[in-house]
MARGUGU-738834 format. One record per residue (C-alpha): x negated, y, z; residue in three letters; residue number from 0. Coordinates in nm, 3 decimals. Each point is the difference from the previous one (the first is absolute). Layout:
<atoms>
px/py/pz/r/k
X/Y/Z/ALA/NUM
...
</atoms>
This chain:
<atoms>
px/py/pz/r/k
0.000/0.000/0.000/UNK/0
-0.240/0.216/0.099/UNK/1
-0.221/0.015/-0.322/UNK/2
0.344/0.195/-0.165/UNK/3
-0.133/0.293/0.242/UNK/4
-0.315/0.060/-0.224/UNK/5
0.258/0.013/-0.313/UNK/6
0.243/0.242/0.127/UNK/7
-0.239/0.192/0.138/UNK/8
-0.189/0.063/-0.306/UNK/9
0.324/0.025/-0.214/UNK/10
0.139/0.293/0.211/UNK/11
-0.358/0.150/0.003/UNK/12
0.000/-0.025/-0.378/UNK/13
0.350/0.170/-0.013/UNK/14
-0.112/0.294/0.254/UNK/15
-0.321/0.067/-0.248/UNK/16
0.211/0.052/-0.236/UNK/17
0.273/0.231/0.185/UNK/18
-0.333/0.220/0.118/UNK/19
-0.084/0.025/-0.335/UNK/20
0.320/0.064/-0.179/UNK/21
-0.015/0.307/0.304/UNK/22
0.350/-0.190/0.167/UNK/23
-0.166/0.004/0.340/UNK/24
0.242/-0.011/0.227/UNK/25
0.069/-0.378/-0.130/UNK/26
-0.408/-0.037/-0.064/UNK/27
0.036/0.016/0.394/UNK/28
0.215/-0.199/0.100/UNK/29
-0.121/-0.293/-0.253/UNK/30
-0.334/0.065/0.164/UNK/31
0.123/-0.083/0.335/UNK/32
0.183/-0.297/-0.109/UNK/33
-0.354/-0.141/-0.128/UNK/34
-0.172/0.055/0.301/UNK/35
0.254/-0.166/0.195/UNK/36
-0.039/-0.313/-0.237/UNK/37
-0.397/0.033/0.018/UNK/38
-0.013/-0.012/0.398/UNK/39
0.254/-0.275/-0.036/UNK/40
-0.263/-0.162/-0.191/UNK/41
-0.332/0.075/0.175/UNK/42
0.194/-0.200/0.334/UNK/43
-0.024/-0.329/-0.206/UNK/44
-0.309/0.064/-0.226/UNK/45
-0.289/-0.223/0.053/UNK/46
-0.229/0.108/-0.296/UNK/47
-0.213/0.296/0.163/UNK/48
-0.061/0.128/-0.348/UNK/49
0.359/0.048/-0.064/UNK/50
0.031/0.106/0.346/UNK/51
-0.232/0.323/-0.109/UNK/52
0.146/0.039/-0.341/UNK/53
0.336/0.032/0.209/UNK/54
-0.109/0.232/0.273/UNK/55
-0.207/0.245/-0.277/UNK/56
0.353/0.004/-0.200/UNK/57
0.192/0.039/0.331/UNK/58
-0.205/0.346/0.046/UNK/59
-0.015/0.150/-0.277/UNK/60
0.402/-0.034/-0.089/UNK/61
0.033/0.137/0.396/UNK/62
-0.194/0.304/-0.107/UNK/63
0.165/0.069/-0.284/UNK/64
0.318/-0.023/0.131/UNK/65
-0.095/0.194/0.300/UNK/66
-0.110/0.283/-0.275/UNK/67
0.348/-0.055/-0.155/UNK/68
0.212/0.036/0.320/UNK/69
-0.258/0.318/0.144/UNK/70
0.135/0.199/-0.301/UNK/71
0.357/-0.139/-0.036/UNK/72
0.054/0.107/0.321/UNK/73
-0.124/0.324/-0.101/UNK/74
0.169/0.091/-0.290/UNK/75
-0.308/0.018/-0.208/UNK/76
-0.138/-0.177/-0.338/UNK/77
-0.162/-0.353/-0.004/UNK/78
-0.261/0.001/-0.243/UNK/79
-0.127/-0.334/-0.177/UNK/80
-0.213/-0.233/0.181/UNK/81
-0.356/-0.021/-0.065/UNK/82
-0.040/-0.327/-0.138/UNK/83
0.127/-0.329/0.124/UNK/84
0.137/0.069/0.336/UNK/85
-0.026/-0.372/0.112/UNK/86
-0.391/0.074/0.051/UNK/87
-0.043/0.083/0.340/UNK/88
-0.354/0.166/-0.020/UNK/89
0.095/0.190/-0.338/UNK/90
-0.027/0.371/0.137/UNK/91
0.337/0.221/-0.085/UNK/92
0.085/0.387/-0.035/UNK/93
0.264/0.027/0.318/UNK/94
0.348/0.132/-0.117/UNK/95
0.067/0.327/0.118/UNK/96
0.305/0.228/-0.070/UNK/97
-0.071/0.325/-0.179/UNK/98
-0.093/0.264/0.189/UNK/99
-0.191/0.193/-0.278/UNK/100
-0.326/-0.011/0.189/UNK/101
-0.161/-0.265/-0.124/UNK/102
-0.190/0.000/0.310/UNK/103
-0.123/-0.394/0.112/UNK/104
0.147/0.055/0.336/UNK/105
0.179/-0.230/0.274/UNK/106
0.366/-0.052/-0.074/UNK/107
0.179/0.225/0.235/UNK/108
0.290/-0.271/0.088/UNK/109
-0.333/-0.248/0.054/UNK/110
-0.173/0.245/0.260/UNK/111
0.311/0.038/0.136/UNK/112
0.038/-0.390/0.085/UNK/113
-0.377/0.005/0.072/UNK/114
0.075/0.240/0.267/UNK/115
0.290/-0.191/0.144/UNK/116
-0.213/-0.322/0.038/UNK/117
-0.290/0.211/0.196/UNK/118
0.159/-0.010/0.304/UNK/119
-0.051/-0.367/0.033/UNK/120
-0.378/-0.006/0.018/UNK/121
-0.106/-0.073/0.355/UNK/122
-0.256/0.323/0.078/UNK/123
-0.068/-0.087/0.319/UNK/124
-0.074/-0.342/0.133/UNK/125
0.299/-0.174/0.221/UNK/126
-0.328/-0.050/0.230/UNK/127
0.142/-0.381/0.045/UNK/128
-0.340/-0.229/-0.006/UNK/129
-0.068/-0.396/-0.045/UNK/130
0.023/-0.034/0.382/UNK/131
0.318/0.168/0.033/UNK/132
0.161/-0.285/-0.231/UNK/133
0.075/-0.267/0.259/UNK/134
-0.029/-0.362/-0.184/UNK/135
0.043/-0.055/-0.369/UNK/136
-0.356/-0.099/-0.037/UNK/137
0.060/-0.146/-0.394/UNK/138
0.173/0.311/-0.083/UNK/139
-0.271/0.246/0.137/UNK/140
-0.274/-0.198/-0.175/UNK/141
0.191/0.018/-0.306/UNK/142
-0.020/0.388/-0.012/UNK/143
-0.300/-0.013/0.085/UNK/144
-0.141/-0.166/-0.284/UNK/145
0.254/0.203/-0.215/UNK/146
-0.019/0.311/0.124/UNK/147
-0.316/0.059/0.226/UNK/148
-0.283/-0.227/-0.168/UNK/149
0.017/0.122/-0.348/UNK/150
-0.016/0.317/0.102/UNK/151
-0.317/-0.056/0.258/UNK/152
-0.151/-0.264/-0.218/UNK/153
0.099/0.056/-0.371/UNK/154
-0.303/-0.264/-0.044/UNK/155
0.207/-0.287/0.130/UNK/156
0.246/0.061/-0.277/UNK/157
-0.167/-0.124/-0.284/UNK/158
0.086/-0.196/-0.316/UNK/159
0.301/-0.245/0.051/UNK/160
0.030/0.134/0.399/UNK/161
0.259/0.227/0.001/UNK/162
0.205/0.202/0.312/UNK/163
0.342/-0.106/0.052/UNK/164
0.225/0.285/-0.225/UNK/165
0.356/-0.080/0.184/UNK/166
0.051/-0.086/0.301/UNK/167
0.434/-0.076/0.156/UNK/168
0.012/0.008/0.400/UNK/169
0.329/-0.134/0.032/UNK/170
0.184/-0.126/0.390/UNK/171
0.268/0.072/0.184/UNK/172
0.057/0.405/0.087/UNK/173
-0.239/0.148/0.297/UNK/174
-0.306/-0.254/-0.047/UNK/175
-0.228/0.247/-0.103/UNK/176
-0.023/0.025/-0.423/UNK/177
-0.022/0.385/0.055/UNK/178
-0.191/0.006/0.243/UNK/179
-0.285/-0.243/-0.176/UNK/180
0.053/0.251/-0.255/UNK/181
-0.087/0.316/0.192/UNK/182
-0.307/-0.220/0.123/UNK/183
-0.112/-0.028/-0.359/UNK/184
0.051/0.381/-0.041/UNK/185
-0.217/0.064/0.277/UNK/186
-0.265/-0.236/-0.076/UNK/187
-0.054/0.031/-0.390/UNK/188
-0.144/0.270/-0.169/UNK/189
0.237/0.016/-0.247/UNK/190
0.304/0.290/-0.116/UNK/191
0.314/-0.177/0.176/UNK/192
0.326/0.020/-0.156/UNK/193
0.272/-0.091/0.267/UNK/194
0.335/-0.025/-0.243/UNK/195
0.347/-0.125/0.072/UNK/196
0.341/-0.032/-0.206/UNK/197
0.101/0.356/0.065/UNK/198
-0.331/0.097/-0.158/UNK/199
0.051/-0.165/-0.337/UNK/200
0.363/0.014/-0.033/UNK/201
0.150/0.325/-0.158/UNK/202
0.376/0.054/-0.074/UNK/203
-0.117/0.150/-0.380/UNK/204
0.013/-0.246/-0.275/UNK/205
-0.371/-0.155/-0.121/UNK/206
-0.195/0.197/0.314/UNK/207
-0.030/-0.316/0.182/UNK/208
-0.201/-0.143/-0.234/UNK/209
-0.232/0.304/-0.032/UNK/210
-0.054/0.010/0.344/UNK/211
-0.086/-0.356/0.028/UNK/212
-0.264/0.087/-0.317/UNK/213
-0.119/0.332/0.147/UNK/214
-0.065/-0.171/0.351/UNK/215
-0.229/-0.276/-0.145/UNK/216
-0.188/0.260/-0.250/UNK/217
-0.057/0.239/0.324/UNK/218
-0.118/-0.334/0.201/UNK/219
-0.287/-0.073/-0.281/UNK/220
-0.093/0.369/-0.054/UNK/221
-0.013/-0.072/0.357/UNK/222
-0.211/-0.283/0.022/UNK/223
-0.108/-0.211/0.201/UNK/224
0.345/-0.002/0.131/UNK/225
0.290/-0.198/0.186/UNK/226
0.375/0.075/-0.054/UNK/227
0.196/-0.156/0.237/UNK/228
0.367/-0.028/-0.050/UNK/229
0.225/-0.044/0.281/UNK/230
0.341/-0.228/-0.026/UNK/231
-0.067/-0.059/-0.340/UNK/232
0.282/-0.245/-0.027/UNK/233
0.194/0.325/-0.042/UNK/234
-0.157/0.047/-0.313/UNK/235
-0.072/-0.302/-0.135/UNK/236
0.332/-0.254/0.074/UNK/237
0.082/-0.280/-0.208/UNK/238
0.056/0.114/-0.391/UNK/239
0.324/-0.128/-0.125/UNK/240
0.225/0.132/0.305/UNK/241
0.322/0.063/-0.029/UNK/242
-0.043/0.374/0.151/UNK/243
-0.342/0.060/-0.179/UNK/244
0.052/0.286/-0.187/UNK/245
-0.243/0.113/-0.367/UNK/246
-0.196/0.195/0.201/UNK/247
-0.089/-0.240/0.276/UNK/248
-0.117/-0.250/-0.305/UNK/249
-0.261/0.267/-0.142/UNK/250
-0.123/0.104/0.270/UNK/251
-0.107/-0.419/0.086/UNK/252
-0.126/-0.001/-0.367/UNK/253
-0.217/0.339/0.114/UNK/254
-0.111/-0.134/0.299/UNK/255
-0.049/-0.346/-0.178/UNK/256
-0.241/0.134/-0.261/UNK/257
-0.193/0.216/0.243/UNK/258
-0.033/-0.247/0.254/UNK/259
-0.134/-0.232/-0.311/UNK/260
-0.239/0.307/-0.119/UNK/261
-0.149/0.001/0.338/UNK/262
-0.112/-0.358/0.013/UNK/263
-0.101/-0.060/-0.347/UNK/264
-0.270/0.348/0.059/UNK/265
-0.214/0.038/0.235/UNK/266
0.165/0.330/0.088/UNK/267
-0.123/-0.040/0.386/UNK/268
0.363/0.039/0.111/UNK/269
0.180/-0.212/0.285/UNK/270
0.344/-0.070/-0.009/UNK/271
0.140/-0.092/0.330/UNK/272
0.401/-0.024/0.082/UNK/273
0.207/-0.102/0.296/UNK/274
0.358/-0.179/0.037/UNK/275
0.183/-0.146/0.255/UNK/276
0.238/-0.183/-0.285/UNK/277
-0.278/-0.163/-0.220/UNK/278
0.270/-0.227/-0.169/UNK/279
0.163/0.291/-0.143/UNK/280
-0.290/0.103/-0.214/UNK/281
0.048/-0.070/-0.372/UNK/282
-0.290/-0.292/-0.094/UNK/283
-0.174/0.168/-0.221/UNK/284
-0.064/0.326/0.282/UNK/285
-0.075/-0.319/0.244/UNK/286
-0.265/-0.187/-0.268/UNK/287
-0.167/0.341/-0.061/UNK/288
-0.195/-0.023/0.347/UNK/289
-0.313/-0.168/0.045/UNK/290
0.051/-0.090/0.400/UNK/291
0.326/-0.038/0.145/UNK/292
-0.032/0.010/0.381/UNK/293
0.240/-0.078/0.286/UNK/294
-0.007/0.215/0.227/UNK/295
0.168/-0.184/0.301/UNK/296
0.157/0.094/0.381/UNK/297
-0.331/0.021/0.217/UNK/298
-0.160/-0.250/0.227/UNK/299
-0.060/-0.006/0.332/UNK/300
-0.369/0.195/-0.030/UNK/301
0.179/0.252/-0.265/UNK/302
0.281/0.074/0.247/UNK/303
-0.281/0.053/0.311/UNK/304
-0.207/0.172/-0.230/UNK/305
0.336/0.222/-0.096/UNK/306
0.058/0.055/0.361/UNK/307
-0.360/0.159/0.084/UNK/308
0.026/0.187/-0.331/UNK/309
0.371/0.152/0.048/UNK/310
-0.086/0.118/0.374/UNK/311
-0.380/0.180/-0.108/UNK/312
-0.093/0.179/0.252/UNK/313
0.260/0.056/0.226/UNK/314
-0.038/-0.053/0.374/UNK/315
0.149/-0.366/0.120/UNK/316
-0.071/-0.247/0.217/UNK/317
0.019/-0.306/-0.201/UNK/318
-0.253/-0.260/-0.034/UNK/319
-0.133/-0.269/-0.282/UNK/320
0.226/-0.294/0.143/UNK/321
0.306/0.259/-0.005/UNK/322
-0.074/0.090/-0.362/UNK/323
-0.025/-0.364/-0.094/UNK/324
0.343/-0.058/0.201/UNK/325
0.147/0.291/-0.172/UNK/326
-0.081/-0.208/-0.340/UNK/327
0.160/-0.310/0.117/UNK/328
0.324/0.152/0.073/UNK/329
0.008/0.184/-0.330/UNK/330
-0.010/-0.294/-0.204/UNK/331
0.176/0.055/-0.346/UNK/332
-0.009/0.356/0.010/UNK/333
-0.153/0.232/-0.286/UNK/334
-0.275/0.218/0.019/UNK/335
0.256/0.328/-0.046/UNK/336
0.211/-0.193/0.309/UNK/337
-0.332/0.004/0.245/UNK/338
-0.016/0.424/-0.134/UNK/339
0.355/0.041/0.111/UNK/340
-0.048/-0.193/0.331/UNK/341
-0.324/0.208/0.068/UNK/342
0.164/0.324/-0.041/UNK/343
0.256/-0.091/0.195/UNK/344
-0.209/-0.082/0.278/UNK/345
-0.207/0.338/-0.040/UNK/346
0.349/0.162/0.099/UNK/347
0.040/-0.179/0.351/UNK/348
-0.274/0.227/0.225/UNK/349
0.202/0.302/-0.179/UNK/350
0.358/-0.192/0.112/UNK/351
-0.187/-0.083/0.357/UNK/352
-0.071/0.355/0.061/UNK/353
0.344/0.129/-0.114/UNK/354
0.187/-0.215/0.219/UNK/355
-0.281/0.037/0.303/UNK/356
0.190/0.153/0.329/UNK/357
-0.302/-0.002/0.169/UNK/358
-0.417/0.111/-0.059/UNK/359
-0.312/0.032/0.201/UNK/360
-0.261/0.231/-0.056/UNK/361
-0.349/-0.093/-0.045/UNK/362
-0.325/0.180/0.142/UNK/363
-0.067/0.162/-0.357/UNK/364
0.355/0.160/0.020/UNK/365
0.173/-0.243/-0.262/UNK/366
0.311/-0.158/0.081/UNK/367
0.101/-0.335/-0.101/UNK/368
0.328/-0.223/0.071/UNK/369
0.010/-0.242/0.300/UNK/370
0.247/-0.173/0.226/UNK/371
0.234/0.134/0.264/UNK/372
-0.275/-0.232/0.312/UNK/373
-0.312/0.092/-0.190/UNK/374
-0.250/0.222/0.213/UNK/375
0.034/0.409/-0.064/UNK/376
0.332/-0.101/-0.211/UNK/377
0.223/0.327/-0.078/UNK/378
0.362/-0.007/-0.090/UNK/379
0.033/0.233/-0.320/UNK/380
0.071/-0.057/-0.344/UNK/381
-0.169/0.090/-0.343/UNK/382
0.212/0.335/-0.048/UNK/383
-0.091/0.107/0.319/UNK/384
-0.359/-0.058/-0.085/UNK/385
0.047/0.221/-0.285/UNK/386
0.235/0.278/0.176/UNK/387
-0.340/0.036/0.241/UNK/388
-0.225/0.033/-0.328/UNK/389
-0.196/-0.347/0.075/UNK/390
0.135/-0.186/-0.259/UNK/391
-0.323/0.005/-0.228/UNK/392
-0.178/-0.185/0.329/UNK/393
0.253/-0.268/-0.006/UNK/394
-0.201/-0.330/-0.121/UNK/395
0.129/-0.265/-0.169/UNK/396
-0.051/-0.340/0.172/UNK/397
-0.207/-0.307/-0.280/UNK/398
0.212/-0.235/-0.118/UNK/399
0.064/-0.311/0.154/UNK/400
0.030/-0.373/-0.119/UNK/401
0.419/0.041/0.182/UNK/402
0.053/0.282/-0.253/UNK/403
-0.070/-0.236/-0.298/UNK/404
0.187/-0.259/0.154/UNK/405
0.317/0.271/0.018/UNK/406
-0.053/0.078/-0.371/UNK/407
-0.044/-0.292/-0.099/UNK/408
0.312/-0.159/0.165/UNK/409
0.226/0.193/-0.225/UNK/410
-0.211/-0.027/-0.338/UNK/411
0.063/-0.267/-0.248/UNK/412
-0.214/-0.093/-0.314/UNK/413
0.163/0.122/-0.331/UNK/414
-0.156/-0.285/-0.243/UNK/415
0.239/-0.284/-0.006/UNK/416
-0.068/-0.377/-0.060/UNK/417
0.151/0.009/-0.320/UNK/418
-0.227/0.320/-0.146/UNK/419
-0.311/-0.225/0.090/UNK/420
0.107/-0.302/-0.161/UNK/421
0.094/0.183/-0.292/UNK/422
-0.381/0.168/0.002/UNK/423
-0.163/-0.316/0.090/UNK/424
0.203/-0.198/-0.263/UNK/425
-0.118/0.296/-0.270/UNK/426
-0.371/-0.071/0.149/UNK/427
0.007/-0.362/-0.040/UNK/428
0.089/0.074/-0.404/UNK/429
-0.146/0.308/-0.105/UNK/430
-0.244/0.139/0.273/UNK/431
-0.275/-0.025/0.284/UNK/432
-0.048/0.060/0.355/UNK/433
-0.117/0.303/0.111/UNK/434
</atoms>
């Protein structure tokens, strides 16, 4: 069945050829997208790597042209003639532009325009999230590593057949940490970081999707070395053939498709990395398009003690190692964003102590602190009075205790349910690896 793909796709490119050059581009367009779609349909099934390139240099160069078509459609401008065969990728072409009579090369306006949209997802400053911070996921860290820090550090290493990873799908159930290994890889590589989600990519005008998606990977080799990281990307990229998938949705896949495919195939030093929480929802050829595929699962015990340390910093408690590593036992199941919640939580009880305090002792230094009624030099008054008398900024806030997590953590449940990790583990067993 599937070697009909190659036919219709090259039937529909020979029809849009011939719509560009009979100048009846608004059909040359849409016959263009048709044979991508066929193409990509083709490159999931093709064994024959030189086909596979013949493909993917085809796939490019009908993208660009009907990228150039679509820039000036929406415009309201002329389309002149193609330079040549526009199914050569590496053939060089004279951009469309609508008239403006200066005859200036310049940036397209409406392109600078999207250009400027898009810069507000590069990362300036580092998250300032390291390695260390990253409790667990050993596999996945090394992974980056090699794709993201080594090349950079050791371009030496990278020689001949050895090649970084170019795509790289963190996928688990929400709150494990797929950001947040993200923001470690923002801090730690020296590379532009593009942090992109749906909203990003998605506009409510006709054919700017697409240009966005095109304009975001161009920016990320000018760019380079680079990582764009794409958050929820199931949002983008669902299963093609939907009953609710609209045109729109389809070409902006295709886009993403053929970049995605341009980045792999040349060594344009940029990183790819997505997150979802629904990886079964991605359409296959999105999912086949990245090199690693790594679970990102609920923590273990170590992760959540690790989490635990992490969470409180450097506030003042009380707790020791054995009440950290009892802390992890009873939190068994819960995600890494359910240990965050439980943490701040916690930070709030010496605030909740000292609101509900009726009585406080003062100290030899003058600072006053909450106590009970029996305690030694123990003074009924309350937190308002405190402040009435102008001593509320020598009020102290008392550490935290192992009973306040034990409060906390009587009321908090885990969010990830038994039937989101099968489903995740099932998808690991089939299509990915452990992290």
């Amino acid at each position: 069945m599937y070697s009909n793909f190659m036919e219709h796709g090259m039937e529909y490119a020979k029809q849009a050829v011939k719509e560009d050059d009979t100048g009846n581009y608004s059909n040359a367009l849409k016959l263009y997208m048709n044979a991508l779609e066929y193409f990509q349909a083709q490159l999931k099934y093709e064994k024959n790597q030189q086909i596979v390139k013949t493909i993917r240099e085809r796939c490019m160069g009908y993208l660009r042209r009907a990228e150039e078509i679509r820039a000036v459609l929406d415009n309201g401008g002329s389309v002149p003639a193609p330079n040549g065969d526009v199914s050569v990728a590496a053939q060089p072409k004279t951009s469309p532009k609508p008239k403006d009579g200066g005859g200036k090369d310049k940036e397209d306006p409406e392109q600078a325009k999207l250009k400027a949209g898009l810069d507000s997802v590069i990362i300036r400053e580092k998250p300032d999230v390291k390695w260390s911070d990253v409790a667990g996921l050993e596999n996945a860290k090394q992974a980056l590593q090699e794709a993201v820090i080594l090349p950079v550090k050791f371009p030496q290493f990278f020689t001949g057949k050895r090649r970084p990873w170019r795509a790289f799908l963190l996928y688990g159930p929400p709150g494990t940490g797929k950001s947040y290994l993200a923001k470690a890889v923002a801090t730690e590589a020296g590379s532009t970081f593009f942090s992109v989600s749906s909203s990003d990519l998605v506009s409510k005008w006709m054919g700017e999707s697409e240009k966005l998606v095109s304009n975001l990977f161009q920016m990320a080799r000018d760019s380079a070395p680079s990582i764009i990281f794409i958050d929820e990307i199931d949002s983008l990229c669902g299963q093609r053939g939907e009953g609710n998938e609209s045109e729109a949705s389809r070409r902006i896949k295709t886009g993403l498709l053929v970049q995605m495919q341009g980045v792999g195939s040349d060594d344009h030093k940029v990183l790819v990395l997505a997150a979802t929480n629904t990886p079964y929802a991605l359409d296959q050829a999105i999912r086949r398009r990245f090199d690693k595929r790594i679970y990102i699962p609920l923590p273990d015990l170590k992760a959540r003690q690790h989490m635990f340390k992490v969470h409180l910093g450097d506030t003042p408690h009380n707790l020791t190692e054995s009440d950290f590593e009892k802390l992890a036992q009873k939190t068994e199941g819960f995600s890494g964003s359910d240990i965050s919640v439980c943490v701040k939580d916690v930070l709030f009880e010496p605030v909740r102590k000292i609101q509900d305090a009726e009585y406080f002792m003062e100290s030899s230094d003058g600072m006053w602190a909450p106590c009970e009624p029996k305690q030694r030099g123990a003074i009924k008054i309350t937190l308002q009075e405190l402040d009435a008398q102008e001593l509320a900024s020598k009020v102290l806030l008392p550490p935290i205790t192992r009973a306040d997590f034990d409060k906390v953590l009587a009321r908090q449940k885990p969010t990830v349910s038994k039937a989101d990790l099968e489903v995740h583990e099932r998808f690991t067993k089939e299509f990915g690896e452990e992290g």
